[in-house]
C-alpha positions as CSV (number, residue, x, y, z in Angstrom):
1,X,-9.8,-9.5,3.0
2,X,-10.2,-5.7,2.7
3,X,-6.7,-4.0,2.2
4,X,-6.1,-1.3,4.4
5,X,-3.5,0.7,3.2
6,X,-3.0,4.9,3.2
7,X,-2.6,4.7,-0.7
8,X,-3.6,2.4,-3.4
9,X,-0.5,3.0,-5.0
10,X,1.9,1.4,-1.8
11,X,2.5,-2.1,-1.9
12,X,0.1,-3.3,1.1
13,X,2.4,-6.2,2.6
14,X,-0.4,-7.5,5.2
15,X,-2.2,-7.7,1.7
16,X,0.2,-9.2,0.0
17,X,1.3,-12.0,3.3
18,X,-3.1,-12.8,3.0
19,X,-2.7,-14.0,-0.7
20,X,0.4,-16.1,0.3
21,X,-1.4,-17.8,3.0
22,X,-4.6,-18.4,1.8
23,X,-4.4,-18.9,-2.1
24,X,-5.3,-22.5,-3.6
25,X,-4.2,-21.5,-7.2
26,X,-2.0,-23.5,-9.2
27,X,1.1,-21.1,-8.8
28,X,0.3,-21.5,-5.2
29,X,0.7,-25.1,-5.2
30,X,3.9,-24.9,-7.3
31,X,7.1,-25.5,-5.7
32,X,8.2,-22.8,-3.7
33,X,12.1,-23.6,-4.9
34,X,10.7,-23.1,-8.2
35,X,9.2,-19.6,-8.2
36,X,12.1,-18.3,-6.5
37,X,14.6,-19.9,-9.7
38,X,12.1,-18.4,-12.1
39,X,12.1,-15.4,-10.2
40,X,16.1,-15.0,-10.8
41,X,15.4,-15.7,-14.3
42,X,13.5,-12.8,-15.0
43,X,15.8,-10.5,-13.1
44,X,19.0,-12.1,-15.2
45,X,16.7,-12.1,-18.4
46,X,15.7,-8.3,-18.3
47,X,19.3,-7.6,-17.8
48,X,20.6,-9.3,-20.5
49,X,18.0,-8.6,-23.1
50,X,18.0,-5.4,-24.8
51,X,15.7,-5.5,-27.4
52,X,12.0,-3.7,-26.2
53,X,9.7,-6.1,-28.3
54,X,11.5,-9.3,-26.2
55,X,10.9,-7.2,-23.0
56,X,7.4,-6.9,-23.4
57,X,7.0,-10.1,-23.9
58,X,8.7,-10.9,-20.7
59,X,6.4,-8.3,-19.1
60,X,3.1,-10.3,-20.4
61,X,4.2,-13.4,-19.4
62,X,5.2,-11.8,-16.5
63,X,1.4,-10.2,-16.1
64,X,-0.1,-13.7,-16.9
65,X,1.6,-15.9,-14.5
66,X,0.5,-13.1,-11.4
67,X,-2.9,-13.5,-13.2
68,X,-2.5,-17.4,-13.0
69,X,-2.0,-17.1,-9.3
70,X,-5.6,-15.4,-9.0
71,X,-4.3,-11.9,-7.8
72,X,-6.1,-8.7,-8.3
73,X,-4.7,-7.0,-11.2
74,X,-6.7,-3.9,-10.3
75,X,-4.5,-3.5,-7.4
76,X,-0.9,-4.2,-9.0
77,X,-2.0,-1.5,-11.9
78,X,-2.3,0.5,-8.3
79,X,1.5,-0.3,-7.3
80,X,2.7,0.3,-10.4
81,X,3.2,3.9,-9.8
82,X,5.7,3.8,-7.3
83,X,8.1,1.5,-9.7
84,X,7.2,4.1,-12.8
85,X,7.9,7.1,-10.7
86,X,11.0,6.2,-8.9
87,X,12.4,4.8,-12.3
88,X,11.3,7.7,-14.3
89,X,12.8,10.5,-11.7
90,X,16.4,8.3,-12.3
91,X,16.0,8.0,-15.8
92,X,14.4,11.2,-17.3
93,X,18.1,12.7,-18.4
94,X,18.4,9.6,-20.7
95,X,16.0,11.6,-23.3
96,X,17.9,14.6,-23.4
97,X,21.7,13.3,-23.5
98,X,21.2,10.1,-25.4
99,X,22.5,10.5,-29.0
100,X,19.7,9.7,-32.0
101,X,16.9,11.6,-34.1
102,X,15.8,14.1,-32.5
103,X,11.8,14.6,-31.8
104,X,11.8,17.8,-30.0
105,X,14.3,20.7,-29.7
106,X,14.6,23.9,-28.0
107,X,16.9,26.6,-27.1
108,X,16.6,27.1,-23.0
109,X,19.3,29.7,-20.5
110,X,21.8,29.3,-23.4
111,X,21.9,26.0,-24.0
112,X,20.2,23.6,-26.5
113,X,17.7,20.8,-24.8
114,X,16.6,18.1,-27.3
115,X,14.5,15.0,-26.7
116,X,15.8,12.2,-28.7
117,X,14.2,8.6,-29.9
118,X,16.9,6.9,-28.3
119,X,16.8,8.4,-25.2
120,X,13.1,8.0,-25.0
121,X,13.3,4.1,-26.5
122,X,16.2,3.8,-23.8
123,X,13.7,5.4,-21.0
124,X,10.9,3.0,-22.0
125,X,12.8,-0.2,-21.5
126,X,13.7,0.7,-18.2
127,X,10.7,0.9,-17.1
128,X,9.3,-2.0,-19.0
129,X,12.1,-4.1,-17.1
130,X,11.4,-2.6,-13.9
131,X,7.7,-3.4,-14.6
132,X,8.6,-7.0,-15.3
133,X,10.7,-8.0,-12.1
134,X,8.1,-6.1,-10.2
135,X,5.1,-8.3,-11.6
136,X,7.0,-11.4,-11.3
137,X,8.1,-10.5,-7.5
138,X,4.5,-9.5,-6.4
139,X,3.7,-13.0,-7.7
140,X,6.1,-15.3,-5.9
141,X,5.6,-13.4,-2.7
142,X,1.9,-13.5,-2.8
143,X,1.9,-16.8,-3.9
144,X,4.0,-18.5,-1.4
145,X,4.2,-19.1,2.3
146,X,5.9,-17.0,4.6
147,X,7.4,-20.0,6.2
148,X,8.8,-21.2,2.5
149,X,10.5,-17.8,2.4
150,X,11.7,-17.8,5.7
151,X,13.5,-21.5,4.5
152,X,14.5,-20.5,1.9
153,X,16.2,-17.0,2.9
154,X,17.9,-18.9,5.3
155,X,19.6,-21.9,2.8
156,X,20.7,-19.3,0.5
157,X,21.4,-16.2,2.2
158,X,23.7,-15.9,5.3
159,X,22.7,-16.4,8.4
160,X,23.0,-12.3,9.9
161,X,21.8,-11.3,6.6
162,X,18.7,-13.8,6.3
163,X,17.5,-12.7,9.7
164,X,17.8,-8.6,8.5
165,X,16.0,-9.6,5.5
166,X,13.3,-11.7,6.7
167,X,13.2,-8.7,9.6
168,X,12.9,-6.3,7.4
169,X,10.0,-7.6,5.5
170,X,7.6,-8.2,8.8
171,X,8.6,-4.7,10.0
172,X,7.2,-3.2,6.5
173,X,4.0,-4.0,7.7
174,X,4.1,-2.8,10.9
175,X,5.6,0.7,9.5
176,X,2.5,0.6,6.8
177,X,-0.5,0.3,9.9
178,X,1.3,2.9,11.6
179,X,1.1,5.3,8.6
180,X,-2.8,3.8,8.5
181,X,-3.0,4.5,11.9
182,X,-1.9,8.4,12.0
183,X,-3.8,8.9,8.6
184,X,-7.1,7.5,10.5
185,X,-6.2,9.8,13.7
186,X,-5.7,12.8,11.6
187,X,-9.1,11.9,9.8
188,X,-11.3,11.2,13.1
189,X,-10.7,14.5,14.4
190,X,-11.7,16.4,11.4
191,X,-7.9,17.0,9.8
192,X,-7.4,16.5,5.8
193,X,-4.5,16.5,3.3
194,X,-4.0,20.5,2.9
195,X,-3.6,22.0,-0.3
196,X,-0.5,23.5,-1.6
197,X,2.7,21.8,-2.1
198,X,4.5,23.0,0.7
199,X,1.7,22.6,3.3
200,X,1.5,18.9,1.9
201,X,5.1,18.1,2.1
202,X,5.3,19.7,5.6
203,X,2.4,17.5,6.6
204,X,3.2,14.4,5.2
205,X,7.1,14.8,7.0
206,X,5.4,15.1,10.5
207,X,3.3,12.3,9.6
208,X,5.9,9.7,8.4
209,X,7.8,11.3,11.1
210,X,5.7,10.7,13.6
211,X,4.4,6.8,12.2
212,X,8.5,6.0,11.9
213,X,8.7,6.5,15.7
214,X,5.6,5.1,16.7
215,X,7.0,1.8,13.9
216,X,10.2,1.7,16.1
217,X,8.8,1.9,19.2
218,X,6.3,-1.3,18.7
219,X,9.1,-2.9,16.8
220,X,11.4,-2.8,20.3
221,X,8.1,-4.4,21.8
222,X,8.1,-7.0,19.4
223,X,11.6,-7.9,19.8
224,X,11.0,-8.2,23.3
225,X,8.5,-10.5,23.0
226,X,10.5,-12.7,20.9
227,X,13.2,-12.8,23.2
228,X,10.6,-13.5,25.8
229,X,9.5,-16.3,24.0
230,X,13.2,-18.1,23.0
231,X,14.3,-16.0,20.2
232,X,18.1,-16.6,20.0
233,X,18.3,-14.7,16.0
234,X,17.7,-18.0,14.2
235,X,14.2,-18.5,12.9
236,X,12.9,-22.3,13.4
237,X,12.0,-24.7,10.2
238,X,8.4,-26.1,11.3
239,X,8.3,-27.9,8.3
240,X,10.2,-29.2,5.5
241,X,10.4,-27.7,2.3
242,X,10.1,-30.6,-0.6
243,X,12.6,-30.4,-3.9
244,X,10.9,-28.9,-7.2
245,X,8.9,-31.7,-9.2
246,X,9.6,-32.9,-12.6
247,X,7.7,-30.3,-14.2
248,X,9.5,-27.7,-11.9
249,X,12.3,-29.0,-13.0
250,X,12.1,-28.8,-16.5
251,X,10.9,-25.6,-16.1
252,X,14.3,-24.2,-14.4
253,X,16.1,-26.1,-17.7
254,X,14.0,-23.9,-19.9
255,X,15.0,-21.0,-17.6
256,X,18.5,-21.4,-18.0
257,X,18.4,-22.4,-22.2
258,X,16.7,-19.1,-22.2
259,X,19.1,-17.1,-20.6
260,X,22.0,-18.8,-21.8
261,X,20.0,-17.9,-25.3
262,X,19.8,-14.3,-24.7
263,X,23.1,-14.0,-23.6
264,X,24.9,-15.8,-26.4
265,X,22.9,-13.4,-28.6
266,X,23.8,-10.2,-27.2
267,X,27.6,-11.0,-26.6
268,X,28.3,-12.9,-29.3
269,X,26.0,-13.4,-32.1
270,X,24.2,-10.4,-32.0
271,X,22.0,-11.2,-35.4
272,X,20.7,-14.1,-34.1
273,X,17.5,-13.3,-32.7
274,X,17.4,-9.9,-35.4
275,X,18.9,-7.2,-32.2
């Protein structure tokens, strides 16, 4: 499937719902119950662990079981930049008011701005965490069925906020091809990005503008149609959903030594694994 996205550095969902339906890797075949357990691992993991070199290795393993499932790494490099940017734009005073060494200093309007170790070591593991759940939430997603997630969001999630979720997640694709779609317009009758920051940001607002009203108006047709067609807010289960294996399992058991590890080392026994 080509991906048809305006940027190779937005998450293509239509992209990411193909891999999900039409994988036959072995993460693909794992239980669905599974991934999403390992998935709240991760999340509980990389906010419980504070040492870098453990968080990297979260982020390989992280890497290797999205490599597993037989997904592109070219293109989640690509989507990496929105999860380093917006992290990075929250986290870029952390080097200048974080006390350590400091590794660059300068006097600027009166007051003294230094970049310290800490406050760039503090920077870095944000993003390496961010990174990690990232990876490992790409994976599950393009690895499972929407109909698994749409059982699933609706056994653990309430019902109201299962249906805004599981909502929201189809409508991301229709809001993506109607960005596609103004981008292509603007291209087939000879318009390009302009140069120049503001001319850019001036275009790029009428054009999200203009996709956003476009996305609700074909979203109000969609609902429609599901109404038409016996939609009463509950999405149906057309098939059952099987327990994890053994393996799976044993698997959510290591999952929850390891964070019960990482937590008794960082709130009580701090020396244990050398933090």
């Amino acid at each position: 499937m080509a991906r048809r996205s305006y940027s190779r550095h937005i998450p293509d969902f239509r992209y990411v719902t193909f891999f999900g339906e039409t994988g036959r890797s072995a993460v693909h075949s794992m239980n669905p119950w599974t991934k999403i357990s390992l998935l709240f691992f991760v999340v509980a993991l990389v906010t419980v662990v504070m040492d870098l070199y453990w968080l990297l290795l979260i982020l390989a393993l992280a890497i290797a079981f999205y490599a597993a499932g037989r997904l592109p790494l070219k293109v989640l490099f690509g989507w990496y930049t929105l999860p380093l940017f917006f992290v990075a734009s929250l986290s870029i005073l952390y080097i200048f008011t974080e006390p350590g060494k400091d590794l660059f200093r300068t006097h600027m309007l009166g007051v003294d701005v230094a970049i310290t170790d800490n406050g760039v070591m503090l920077m870095v593991t944000l993003l390496v965490r961010a990174l990690a759940v990232v990876t490992f939430s790409l994976a599950v997603f393009m690895t499972t069925k929407y109909t698994h997630i749409t059982i699933i969001a609706s056994r653990v999630m309430p019902g109201a906020l299962a249906n805004i979720f599981l909502l929201s997640y189809r409508f991301m694709s229709e809001t993506s091809d109607e960005v596609s779609d103004v981008l292509d317009a603007m291209r087939s009758r000879g318009g390009n990005l302009a140069k120049g920051a503001l001319r850019q940001t001036r275009m790029f607002a009428g054009i999200f503008g203009i996709a956003f009203v476009h996305a609700f108006d074909r979203a109000e047709r969609i609902a429609k149609a599901m109404e038409a067609r016996g939609y009463i807010g509950e999405f149906p289960v057309t098939e059952p959903l099987k327990k994890p294996t053994a393996g799976g399992y044993a698997l959510i058991a290591l999952g929850i030594a390891s964070l019960a590890l990482a937590a008794y080392s960082r709130y009580f026994d701090k020396g244990l694994f050398g933090w």
